[in-house]
One Martini backbone bead per residue (centre of mass of N, CA, C, O) as a GRO file, in nm:
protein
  115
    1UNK     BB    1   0.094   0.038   0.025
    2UNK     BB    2   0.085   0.344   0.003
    3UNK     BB    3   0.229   0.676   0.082
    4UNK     BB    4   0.052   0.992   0.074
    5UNK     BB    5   0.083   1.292   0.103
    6UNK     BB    6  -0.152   1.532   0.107
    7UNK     BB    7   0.036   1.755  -0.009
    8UNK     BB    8   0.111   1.656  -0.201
    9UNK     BB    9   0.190   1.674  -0.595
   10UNK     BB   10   0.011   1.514  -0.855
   11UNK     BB   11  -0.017   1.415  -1.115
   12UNK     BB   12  -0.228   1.213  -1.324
   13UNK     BB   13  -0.002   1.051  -1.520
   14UNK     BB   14   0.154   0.949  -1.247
   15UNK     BB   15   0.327   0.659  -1.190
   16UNK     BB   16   0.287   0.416  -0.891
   17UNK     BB   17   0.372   0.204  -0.727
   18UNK     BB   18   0.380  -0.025  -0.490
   19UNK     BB   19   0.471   0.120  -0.182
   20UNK     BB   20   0.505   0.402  -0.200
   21UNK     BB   21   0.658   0.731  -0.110
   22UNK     BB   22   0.533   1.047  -0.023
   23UNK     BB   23   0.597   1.361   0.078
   24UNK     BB   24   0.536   1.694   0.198
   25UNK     BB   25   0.582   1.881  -0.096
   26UNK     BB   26   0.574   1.676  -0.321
   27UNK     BB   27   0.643   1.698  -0.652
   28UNK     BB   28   0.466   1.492  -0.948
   29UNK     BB   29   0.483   1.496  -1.236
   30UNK     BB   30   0.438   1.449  -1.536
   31UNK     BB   31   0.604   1.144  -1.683
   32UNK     BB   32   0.622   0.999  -1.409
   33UNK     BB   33   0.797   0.668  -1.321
   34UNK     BB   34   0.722   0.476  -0.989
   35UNK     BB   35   0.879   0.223  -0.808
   36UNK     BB   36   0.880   0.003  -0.567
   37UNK     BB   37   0.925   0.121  -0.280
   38UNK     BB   38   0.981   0.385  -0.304
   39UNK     BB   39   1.111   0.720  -0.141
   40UNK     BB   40   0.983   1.034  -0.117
   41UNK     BB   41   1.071   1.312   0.039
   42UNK     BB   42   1.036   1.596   0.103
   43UNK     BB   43   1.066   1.864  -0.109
   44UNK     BB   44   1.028   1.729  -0.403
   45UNK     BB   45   1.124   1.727  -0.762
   46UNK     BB   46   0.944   1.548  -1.025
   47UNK     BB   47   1.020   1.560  -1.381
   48UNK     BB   48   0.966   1.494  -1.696
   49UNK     BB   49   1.057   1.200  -1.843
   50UNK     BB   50   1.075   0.973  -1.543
   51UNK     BB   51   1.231   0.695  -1.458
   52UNK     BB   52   1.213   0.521  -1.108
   53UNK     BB   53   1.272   0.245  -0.966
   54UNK     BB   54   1.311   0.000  -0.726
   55UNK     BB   55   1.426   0.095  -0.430
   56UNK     BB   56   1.444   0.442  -0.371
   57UNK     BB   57   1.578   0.712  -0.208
   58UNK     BB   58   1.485   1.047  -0.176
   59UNK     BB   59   1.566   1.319  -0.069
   60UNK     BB   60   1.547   1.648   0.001
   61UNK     BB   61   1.548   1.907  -0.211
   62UNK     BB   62   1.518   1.745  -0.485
   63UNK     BB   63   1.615   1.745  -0.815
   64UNK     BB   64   1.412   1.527  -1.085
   65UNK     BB   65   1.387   1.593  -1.429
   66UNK     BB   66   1.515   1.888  -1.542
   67UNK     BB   67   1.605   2.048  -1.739
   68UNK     BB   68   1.881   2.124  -1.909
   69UNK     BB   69   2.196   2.343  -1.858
   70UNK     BB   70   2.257   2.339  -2.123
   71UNK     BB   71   2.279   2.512  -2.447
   72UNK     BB   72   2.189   2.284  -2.629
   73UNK     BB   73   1.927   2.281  -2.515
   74UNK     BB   74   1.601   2.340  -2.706
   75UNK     BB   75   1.332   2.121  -2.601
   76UNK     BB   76   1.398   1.873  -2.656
   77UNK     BB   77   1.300   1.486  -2.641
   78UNK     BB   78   1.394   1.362  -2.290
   79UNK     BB   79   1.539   1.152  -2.024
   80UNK     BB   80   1.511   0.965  -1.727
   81UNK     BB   81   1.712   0.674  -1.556
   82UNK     BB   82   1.634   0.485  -1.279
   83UNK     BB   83   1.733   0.261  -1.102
   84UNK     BB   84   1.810   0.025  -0.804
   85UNK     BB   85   1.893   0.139  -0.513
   86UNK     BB   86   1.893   0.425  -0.434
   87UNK     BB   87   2.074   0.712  -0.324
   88UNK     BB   88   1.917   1.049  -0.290
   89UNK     BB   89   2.025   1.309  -0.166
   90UNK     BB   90   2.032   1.596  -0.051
   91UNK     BB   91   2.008   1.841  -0.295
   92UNK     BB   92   1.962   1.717  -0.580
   93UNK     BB   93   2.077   1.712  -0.912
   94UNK     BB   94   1.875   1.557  -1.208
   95UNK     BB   95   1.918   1.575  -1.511
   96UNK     BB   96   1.852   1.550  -1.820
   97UNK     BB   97   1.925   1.518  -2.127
   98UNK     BB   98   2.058   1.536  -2.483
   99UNK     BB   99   2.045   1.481  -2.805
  100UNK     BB  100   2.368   1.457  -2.808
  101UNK     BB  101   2.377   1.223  -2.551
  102UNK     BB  102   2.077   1.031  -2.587
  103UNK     BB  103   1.822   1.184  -2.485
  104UNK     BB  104   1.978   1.013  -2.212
  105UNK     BB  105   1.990   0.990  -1.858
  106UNK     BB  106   2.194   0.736  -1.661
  107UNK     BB  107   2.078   0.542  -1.384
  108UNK     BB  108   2.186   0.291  -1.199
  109UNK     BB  109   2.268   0.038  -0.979
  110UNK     BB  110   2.372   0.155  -0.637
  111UNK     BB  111   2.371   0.397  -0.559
  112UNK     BB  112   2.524   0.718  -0.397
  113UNK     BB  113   2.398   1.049  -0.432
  114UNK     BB  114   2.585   1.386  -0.387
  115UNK     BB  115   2.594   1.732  -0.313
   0.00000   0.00000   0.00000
């Protein structure tokens, strides 16, 4: 069974497998797709098309799947791929890919990704 905070913004699109958890004030865009157990804490902001696996922890304040600040990137369609087991601390930000570089960020399997 998931557990979403009331206060949490969810786009009406966003996909989220059983037993997700998502924190209050975190917003989840258009076009992301969350796998089984994920925890999502607070103030988290998740925007597509982001695919993100299953059983990865995300801390607060953390920004995933925003437009990369690229400057070759004119708004060509991109995504972002979490695979399973990661732990992204707080504070962090991990962007879409670029047309030029296989227009997808790519990340494995058992990560710490910190800030």
């Amino acid at each position: 069974m998931s557990l979403i905070d009331p206060r949490a913004i969810i786009d009406p699109t966003a996909v989220l497998a059983d037993n997700v958890e998502v924190g209050p004030w975190s917003i989840i865009g258009a076009g992301v797709e969350i796998g089984e157990g994920t925890v999502v804490g607070p103030h988290v902001v998740l925007k597509g098309p982001t695919r993100i696996g299953k059983h990865n922890r995300i801390y607060q304040f953390s920004s995933v799947g925003e437009d990369t600040p690229d400057l070759k990137y004119k708004g060509e369609e991109t995504r972002l791929v979490i695979g399973d087991h990661n732990v992204i601390r707080e504070g962090v930000t991990i962007h879409r890919g670029t047309i030029q570089d296989r227009a997808e960020t790519t990340l494995g399997d058992h990560n710490l990704i910190m800030a």
